[in-house]
KEKE-3310 file (N, C-alpha, C; in steps of 0.2 Angstrom, whole numbers, plus 5000, padded with zeros to 4 digits):
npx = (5068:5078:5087:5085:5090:5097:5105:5118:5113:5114:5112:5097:5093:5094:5089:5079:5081:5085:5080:5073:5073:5073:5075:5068:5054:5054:5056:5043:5034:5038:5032:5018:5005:4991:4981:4989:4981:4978:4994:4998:4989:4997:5009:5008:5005:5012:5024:5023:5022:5036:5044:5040:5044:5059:5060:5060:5072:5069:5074:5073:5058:5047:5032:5025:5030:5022:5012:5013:5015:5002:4993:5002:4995:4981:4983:4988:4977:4971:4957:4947:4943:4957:4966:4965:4967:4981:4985:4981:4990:5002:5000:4999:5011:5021:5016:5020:5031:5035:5030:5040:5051:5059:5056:5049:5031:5024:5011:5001:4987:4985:4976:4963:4958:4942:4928:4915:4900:4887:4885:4886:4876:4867:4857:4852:4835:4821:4817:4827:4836:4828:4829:4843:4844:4839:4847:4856:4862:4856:4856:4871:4883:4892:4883:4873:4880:4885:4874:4866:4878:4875:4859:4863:4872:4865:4852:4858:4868:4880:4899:4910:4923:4917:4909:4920:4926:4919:4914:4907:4903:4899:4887:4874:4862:4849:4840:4824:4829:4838:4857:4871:4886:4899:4915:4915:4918:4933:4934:4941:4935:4924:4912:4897:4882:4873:4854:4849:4835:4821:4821:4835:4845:4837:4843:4860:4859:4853:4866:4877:4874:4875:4890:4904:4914:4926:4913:4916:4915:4922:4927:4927:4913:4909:4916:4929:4928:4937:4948:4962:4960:4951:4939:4946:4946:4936:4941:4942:4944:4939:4925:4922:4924:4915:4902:4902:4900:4889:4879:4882:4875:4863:4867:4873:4859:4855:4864)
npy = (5022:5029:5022:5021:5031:5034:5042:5057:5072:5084:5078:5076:5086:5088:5090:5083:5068:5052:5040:5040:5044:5048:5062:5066:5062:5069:5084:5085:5084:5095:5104:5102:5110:5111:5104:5100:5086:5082:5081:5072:5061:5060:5056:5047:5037:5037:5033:5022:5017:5020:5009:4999:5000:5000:4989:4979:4983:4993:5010:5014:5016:5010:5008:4997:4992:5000:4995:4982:4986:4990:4980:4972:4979:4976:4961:4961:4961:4975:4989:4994:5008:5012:5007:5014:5029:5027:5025:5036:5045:5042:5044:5057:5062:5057:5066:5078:5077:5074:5089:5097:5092:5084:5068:5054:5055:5041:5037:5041:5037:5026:5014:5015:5007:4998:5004:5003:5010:5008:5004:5011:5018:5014:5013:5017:5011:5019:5011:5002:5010:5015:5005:5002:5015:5009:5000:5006:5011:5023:5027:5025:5040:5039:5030:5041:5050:5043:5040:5055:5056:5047:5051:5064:5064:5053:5061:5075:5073:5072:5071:5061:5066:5081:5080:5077:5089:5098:5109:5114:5128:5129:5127:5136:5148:5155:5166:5158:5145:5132:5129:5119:5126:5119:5113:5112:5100:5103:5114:5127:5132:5136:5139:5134:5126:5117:5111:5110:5098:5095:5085:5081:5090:5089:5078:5081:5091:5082:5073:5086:5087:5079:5076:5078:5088:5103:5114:5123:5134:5131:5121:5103:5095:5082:5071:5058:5046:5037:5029:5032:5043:5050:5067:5073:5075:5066:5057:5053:5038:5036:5038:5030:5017:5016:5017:5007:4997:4999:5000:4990:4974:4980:4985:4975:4966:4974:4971)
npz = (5068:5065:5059:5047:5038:5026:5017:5022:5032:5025:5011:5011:5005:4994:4978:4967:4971:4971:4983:4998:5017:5034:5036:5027:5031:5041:5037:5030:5040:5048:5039:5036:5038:5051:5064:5079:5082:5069:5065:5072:5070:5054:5057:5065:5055:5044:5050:5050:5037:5035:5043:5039:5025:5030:5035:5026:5020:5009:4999:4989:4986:4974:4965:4965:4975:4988:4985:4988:5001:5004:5004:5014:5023:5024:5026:5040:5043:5047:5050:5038:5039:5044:5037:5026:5030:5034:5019:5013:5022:5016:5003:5002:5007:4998:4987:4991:4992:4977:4972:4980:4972:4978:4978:4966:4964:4970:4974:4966:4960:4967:4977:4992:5005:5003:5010:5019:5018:5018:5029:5036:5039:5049:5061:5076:5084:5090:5100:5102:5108:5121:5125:5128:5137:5146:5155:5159:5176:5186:5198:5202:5202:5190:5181:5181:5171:5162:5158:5153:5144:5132:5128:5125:5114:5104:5102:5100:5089:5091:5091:5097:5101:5101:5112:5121:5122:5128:5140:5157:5156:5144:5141:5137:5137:5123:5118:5122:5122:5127:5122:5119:5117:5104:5097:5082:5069:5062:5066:5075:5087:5098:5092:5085:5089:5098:5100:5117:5120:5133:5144:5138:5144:5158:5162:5160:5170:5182:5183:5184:5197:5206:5206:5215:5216:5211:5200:5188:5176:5169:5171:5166:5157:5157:5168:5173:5185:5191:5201:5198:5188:5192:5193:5181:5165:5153:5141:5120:5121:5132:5131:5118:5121:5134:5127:5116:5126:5132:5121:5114:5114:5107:5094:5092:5088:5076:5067)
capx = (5067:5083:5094:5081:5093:5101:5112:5118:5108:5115:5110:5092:5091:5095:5082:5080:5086:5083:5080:5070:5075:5071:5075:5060:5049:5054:5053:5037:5029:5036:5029:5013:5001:4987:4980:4991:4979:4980:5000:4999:4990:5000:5015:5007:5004:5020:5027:5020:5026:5043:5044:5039:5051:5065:5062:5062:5078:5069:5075:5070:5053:5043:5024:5025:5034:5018:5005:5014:5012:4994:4993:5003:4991:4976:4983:4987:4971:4968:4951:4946:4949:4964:4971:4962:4970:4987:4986:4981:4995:5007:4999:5000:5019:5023:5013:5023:5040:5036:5030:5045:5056:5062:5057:5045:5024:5024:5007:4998:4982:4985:4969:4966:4953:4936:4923:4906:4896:4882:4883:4887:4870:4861:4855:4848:4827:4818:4815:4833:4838:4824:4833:4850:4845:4836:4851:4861:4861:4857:4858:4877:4887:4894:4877:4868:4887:4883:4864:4866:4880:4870:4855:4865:4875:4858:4849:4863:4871:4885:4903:4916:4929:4915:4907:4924:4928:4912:4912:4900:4899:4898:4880:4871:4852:4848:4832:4821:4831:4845:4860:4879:4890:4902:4919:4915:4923:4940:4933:4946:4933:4916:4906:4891:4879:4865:4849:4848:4827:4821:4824:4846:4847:4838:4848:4863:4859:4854:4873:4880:4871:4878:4897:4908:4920:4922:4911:4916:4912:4928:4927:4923:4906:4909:4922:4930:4926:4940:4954:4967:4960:4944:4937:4949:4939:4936:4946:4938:4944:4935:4919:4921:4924:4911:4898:4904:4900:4882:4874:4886:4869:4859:4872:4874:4853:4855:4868)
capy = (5025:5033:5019:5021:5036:5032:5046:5061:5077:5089:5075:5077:5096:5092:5089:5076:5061:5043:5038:5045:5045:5050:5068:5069:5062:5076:5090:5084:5083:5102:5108:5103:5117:5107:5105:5095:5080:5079:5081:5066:5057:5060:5055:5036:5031:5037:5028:5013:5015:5019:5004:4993:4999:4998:4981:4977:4985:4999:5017:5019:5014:5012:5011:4992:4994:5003:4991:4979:4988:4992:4972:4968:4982:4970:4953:4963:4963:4982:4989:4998:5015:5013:5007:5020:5033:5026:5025:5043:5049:5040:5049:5066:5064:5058:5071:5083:5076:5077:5094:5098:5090:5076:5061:5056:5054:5037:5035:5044:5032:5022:5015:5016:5003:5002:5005:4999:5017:5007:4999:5017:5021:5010:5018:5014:5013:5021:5006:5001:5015:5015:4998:5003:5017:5006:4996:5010:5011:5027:5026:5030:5047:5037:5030:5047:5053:5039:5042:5062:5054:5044:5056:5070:5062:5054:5068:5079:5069:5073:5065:5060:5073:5087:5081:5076:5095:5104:5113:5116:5136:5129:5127:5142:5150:5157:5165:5152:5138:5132:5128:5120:5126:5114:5115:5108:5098:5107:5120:5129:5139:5135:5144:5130:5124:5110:5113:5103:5095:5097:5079:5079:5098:5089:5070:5082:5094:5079:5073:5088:5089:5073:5078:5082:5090:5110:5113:5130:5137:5131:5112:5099:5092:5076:5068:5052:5046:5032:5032:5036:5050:5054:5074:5075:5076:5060:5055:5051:5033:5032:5040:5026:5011:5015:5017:5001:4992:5000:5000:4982:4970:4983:4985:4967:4965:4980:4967)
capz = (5062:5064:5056:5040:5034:5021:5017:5027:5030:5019:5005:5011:5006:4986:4973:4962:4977:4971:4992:5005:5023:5040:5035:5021:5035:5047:5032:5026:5047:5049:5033:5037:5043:5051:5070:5082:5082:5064:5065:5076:5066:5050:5059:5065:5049:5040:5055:5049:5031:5035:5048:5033:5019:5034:5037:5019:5016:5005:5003:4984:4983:4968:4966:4966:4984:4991:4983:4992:5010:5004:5005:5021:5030:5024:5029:5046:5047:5051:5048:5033:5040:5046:5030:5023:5036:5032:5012:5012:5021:5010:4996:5002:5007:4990:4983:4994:4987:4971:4972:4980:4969:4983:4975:4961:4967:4967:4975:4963:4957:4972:4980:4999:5007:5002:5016:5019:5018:5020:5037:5044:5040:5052:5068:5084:5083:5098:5105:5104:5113:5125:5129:5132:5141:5152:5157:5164:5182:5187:5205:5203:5198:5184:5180:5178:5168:5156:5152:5150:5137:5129:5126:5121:5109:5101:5102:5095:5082:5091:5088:5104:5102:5102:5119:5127:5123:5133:5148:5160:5152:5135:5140:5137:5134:5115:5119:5124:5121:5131:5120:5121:5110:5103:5094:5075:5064:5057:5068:5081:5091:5100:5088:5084:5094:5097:5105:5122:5123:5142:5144:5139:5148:5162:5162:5162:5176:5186:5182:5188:5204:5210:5205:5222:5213:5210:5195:5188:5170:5161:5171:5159:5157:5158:5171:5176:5192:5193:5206:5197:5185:5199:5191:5176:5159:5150:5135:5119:5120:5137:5128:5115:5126:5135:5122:5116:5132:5132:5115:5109:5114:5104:5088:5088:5084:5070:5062)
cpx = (5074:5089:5090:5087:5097:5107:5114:5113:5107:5111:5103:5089:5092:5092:5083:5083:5082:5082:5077:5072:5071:5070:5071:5054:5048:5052:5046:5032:5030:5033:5022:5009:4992:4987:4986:4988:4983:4987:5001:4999:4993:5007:5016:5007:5010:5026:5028:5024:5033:5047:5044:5044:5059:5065:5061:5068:5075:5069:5075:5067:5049:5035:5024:5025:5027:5011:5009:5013:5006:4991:4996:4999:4985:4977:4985:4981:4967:4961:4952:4949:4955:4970:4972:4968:4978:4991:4987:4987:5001:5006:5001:5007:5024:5020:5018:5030:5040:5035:5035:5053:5060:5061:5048:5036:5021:5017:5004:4995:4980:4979:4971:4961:4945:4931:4917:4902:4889:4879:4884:4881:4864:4863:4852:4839:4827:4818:4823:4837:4834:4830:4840:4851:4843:4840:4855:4858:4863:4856:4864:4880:4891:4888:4874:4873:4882:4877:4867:4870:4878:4864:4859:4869:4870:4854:4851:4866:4877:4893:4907:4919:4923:4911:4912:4926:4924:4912:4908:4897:4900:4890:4877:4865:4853:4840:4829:4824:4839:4849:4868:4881:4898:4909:4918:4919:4927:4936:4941:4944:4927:4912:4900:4890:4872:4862:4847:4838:4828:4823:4832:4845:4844:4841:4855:4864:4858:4861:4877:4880:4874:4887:4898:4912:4917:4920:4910:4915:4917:4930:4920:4916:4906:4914:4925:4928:4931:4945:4957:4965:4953:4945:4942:4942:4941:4938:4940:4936:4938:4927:4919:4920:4917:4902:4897:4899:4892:4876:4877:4876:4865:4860:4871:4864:4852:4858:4864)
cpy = (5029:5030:5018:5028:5033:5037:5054:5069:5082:5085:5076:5083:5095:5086:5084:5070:5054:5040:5042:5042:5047:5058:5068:5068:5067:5082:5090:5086:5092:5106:5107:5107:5114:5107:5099:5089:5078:5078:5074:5061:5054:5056:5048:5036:5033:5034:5022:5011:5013:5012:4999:4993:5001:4990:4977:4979:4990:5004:5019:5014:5016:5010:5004:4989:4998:5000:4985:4981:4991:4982:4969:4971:4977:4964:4954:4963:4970:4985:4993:5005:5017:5013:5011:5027:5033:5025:5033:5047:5048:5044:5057:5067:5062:5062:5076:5082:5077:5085:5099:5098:5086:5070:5061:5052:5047:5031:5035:5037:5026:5021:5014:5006:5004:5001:5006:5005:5013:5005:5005:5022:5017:5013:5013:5016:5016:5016:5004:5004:5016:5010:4998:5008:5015:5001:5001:5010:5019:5032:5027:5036:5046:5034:5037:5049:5049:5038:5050:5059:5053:5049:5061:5068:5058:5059:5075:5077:5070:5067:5064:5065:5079:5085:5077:5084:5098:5103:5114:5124:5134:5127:5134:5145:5155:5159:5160:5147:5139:5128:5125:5120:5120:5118:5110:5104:5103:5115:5123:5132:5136:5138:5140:5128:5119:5113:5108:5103:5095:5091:5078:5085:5092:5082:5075:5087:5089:5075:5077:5091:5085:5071:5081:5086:5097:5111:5121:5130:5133:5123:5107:5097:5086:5072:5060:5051:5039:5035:5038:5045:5054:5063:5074:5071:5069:5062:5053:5041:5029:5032:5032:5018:5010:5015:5011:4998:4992:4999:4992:4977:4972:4980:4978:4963:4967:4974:4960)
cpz = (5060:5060:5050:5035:5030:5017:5021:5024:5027:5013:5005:5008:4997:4984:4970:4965:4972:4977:4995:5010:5030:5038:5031:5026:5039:5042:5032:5034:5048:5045:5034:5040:5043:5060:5075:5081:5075:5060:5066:5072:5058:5054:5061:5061:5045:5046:5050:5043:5033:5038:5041:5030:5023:5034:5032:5014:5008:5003:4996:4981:4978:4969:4967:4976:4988:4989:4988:5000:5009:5008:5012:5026:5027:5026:5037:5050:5052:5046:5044:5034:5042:5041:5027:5024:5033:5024:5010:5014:5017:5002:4998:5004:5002:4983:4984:4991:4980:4969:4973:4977:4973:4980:4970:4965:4963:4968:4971:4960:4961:4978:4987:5001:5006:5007:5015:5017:5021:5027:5040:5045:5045:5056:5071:5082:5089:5102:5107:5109:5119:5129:5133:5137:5148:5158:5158:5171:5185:5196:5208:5199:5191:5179:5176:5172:5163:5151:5148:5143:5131:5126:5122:5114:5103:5101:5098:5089:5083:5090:5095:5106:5105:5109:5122:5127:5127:5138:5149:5157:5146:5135:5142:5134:5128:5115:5124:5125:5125:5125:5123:5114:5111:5097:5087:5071:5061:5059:5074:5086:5095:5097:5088:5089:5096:5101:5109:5124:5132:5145:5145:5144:5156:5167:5162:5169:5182:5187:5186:5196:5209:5209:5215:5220:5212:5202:5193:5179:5165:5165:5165:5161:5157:5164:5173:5183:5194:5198:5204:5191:5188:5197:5185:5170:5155:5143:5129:5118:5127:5134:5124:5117:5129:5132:5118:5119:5132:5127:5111:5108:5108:5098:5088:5083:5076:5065:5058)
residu = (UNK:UNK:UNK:UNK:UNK:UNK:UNK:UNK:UNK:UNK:UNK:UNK:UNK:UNK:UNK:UNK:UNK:UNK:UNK:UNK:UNK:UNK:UNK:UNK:UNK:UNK:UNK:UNK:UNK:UNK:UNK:UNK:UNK:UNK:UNK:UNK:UNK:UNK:UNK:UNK:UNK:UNK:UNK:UNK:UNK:UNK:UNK:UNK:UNK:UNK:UNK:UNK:UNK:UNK:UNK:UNK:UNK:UNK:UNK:UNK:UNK:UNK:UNK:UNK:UNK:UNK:UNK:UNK:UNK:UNK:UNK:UNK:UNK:UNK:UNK:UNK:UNK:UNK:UNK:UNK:UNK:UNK:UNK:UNK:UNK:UNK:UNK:UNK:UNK:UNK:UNK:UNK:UNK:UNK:UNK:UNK:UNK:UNK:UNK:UNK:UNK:UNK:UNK:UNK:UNK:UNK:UNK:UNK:UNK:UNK:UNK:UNK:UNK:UNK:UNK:UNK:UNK:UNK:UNK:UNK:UNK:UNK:UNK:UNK:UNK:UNK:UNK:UNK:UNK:UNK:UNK:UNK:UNK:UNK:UNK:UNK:UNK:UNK:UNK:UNK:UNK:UNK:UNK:UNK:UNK:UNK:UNK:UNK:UNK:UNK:UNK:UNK:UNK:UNK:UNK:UNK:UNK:UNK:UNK:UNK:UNK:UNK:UNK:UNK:UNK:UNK:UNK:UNK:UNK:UNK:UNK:UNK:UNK:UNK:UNK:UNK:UNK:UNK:UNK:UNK:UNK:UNK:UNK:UNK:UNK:UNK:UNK:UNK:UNK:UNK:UNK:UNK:UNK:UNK:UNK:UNK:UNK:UNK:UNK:UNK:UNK:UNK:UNK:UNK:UNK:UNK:UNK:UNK:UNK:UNK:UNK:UNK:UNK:UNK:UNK:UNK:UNK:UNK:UNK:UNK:UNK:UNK:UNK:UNK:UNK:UNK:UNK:UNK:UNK:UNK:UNK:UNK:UNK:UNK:UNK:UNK:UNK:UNK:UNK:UNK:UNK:UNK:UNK:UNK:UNK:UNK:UNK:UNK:UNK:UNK:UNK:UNK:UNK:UNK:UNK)
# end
């Protein structure tokens, strides 16, 4: 990206520019006041952009210029949300230029990808889940890992990120009811909490009975058990993968 500048970095600093640069990139990434993750991901997708209008010799694009890279991400063949993911931030960083007075907001009325809504309302039946949780093998320590999952996150409604976040002391009694609190969407804290049925509460204690590893209040709740990452806390890609692998049979009948 660095050979995208097009002119030196004093120039980046005055108003009204006909060219954006590496340095409006980096202004625009500091200026954001937003949690690391979501740092992150503004940062791949204005990747992506810039990477295109360098490899097309672009440094003063027009709106033509960016309906064109709506259309190379479609014949890439990237899923809807990702298009999606990557439209928006191009709009919020030429919203912030023009705002600024760096360059003129050439996104503006610029659609993203449009997304199914419908398909992301089908769910799993009882039966269907009965199925898949019948097909774990809970006769190993990765076995029982993968049920408790499963249930809790059916039973909760929870999302990947908030059970790759929970610790063992994130599960805690409310009264009568045993609860784990969870970190919420665009939350920063563990304030919320789902109610664990005696069923998850007791598919996740038989989980943690069969752990070797020290299992102390602020150890995750879920772990790896491969070599290389054997007691470190599961990722959500590993969450996601595996989820895949279990409920795919299921999903593919729903379709």
């Amino acid at each position: 990206m660095e050979s995208l500048s097009m002119v030196s970095h004093t120039n980046a600093l005055i108003k009204n520019r006909d060219t954006i640069d590496i340095n409006l990139y980096e202004q625009f990434i500091k200026y954001l006041d937003a949690s690391p993750k979501t740092v992150e991901t503004y940062k791949k997708s204005l990747k992506q952009m810039f990477s295109y209008l360098l490899s097309n010799n672009v440094t003063s694009p027009r709106r033509e210029d960016l309906l064109a890279y709506r259309n190379y991400l479609f014949a890439k063949g990237l899923k809807p949300t990702t298009i999606q993911n990557y439209i928006t931030a191009a709009k919020i960083f030429f919203t912030w230029t023009n705002e600024e007075g760096y360059y003129p907001n050439i996104a503006e009325h610029i659609k993203g990808a449009k997304i199914d809504k419908e398909h992301k309302k089908d769910y799993l039946t009882g039966a269907q889940v009965k199925n898949v949780l019948s097909c774990v093998d809970c006769g190993t320590t990765q076995g029982l890992r993968d049920y408790a999952i499963i249930v809790l996150m059916i039973t909760g409604g929870l999302r990947t990120v908030e059970v790759a976040r929970a610790n063992i002391g994130d599960i805690r009694n409310i009264g009568e009811s045993t609860v784990l609190f969870i970190q919420g969407k665009g939350k920063i804290e563990k304030n919320d909490y789902v109610k664990l049925p005696d069923a998850v509460e007791k598919a996740i204690r038989t989980y943690l009975s069969s752990r070797k590893d020290d299992k102390s209040d602020t150890s995750p709740l879920f772990v790896s058990g491969s070599n290389n990452n054997n007691g470190k806390r599961l990722t959500e890609r590993v969450y996601t993968h595996r989820k895949k692998e279990q409920l795919l049979e299921e999903i593919k009948k729903i379709e």
